[in-house]
C-alpha positions in Angstrom: -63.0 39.9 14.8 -59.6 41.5 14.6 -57.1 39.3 12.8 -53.8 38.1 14.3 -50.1 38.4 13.1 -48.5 35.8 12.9 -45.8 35.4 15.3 -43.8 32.6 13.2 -41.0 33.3 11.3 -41.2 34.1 7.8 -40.2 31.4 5.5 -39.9 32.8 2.3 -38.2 31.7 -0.9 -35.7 33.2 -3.3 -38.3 31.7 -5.6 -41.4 33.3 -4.2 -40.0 37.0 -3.7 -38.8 36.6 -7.7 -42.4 35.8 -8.5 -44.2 38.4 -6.2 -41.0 40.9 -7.9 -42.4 39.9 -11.2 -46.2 40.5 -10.3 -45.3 44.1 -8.6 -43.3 44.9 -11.8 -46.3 44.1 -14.3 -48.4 46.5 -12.1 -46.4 49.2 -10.6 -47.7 51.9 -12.5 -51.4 51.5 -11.6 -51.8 51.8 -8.3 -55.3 50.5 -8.4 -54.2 47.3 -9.1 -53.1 47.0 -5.7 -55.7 44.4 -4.5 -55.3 42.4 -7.1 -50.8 42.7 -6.1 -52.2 41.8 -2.8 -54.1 38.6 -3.9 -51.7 36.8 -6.7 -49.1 37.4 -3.6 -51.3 35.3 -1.4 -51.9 32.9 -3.4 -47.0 32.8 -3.9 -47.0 33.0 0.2 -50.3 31.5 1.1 -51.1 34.3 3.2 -49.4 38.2 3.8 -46.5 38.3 6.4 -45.7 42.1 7.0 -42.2 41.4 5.1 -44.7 40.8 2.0 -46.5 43.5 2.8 -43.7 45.9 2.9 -42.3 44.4 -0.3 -46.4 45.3 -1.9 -45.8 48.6 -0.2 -42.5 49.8 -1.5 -42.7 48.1 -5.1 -46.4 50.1 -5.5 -45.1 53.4 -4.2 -47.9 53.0 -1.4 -47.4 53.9 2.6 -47.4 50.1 4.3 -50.3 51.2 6.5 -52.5 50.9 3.2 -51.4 47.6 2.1 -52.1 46.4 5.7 -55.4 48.2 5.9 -56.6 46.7 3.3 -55.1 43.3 4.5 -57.2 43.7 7.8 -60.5 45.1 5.9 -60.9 42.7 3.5 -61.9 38.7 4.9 -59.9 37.0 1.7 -56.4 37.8 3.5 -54.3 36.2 5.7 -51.9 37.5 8.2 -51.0 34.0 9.1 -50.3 31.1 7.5 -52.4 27.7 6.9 -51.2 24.9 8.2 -51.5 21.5 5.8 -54.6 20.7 7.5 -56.5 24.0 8.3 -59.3 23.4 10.6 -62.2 25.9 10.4 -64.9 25.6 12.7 -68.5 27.2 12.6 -69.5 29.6 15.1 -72.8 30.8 13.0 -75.8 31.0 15.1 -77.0 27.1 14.6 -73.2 25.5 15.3 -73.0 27.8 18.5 -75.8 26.9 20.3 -75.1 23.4 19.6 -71.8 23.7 21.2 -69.1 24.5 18.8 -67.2 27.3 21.3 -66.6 24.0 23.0 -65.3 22.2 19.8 -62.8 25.0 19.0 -62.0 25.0 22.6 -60.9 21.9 22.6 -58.6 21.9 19.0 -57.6 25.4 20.7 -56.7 23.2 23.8 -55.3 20.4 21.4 -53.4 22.2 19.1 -51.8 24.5 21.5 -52.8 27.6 19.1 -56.0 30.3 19.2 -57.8 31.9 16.4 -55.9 32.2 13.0 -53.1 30.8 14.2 -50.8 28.0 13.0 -49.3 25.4 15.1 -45.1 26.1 14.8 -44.5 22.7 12.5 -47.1 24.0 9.9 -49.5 20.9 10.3 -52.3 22.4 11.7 -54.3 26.3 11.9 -57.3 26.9 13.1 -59.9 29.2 12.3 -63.3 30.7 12.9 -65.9 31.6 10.4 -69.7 32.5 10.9 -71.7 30.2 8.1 -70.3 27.1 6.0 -74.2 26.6 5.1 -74.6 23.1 6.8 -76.9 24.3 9.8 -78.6 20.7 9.7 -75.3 18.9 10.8 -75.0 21.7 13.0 -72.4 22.1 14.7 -69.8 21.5 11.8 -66.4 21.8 11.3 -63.8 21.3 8.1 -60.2 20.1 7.5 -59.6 21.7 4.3 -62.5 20.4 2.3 -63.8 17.6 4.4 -67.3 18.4 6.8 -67.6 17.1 10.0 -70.8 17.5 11.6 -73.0 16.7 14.7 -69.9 17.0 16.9 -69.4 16.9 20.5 -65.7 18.2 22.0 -65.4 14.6 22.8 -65.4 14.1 19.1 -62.2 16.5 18.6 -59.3 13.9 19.1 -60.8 11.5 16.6 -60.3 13.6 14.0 -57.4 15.4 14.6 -55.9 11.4 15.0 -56.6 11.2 11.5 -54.2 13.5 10.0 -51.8 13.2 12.9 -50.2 10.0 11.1 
């Protein structure tokens, strides 16, 4: 599964690019460290716009096509951002043949937004994954850290109801 770009606009802070500044300058002169540049960034932005990316790049002395090929390699990174509420649903073996393409068909439907993808007022994104280990409840789905299971599409604007207050 490829990941997407974000196609929002990047938001970022004076605040933040001082910090991710501050983390480049404390590792600059080992360029193995640059997973580890990649990850404490992340966790400033939330997830790696290319303009945080190219910061990585030129403050590491590394081309841009390595800091986004290890970006797109590696699962733990973002290319978009979360929303507030970030909806991951299950499409491992047990969810899917219970019906869970049509559960993320329907937030995909909902939420006006596809696969790692935020909606535009930062609320909601919505992604995939394979396994969240709760094949019994299959299929499943979580809002940040809360599981909902057994679900039907029909169950989908229940749910989203409850964080759209």
């Amino acid at each position: 599964m490829q990941k997407k770009i974000s196609t929002l606009p990047f938001r970022g802070t004076a605040e933040q690019e001082q910090q991710l500044r501050e983390i480049i300058d404390a590792n600059k002169q080992d360029p193995s460290r640059l997973m580890a540049v990649m990850q404490q960034a992340q966790d400033v932005y939330g997830y790696l716009p290319m303009e945080v990316q190219q910061m990585i790049a030129d403050g590491m002395g590394v081309p841009l096509e390595k800091v986004y090929g290890v970006a797109t390699f590696y699962a733990q990174f973002a290319l978009s951002p979360k929303g507030v509420y970030n909806i991951s649903v299950c499409l491992g073996t047990a969810c899917y043949v219970k019906g869970s393409g049509d559960v993320f068909n329907r937030l995909s439907e909902l939420l006006g937004i596809g696969a790692d993808e935020c909606t535009e007022d930062g609320k909601f994104s919505l992604t995939a994954c394979r396994c969240i280990g709760a094949c019994g409840l299959a299929p499943v789905l979580t809002v940040n850290d809360e599981v909902y299971g057994r679900l039907t599409a029909d169950d989908v604007d229940g749910i989203l109801a409850k964080y759209n207050n």
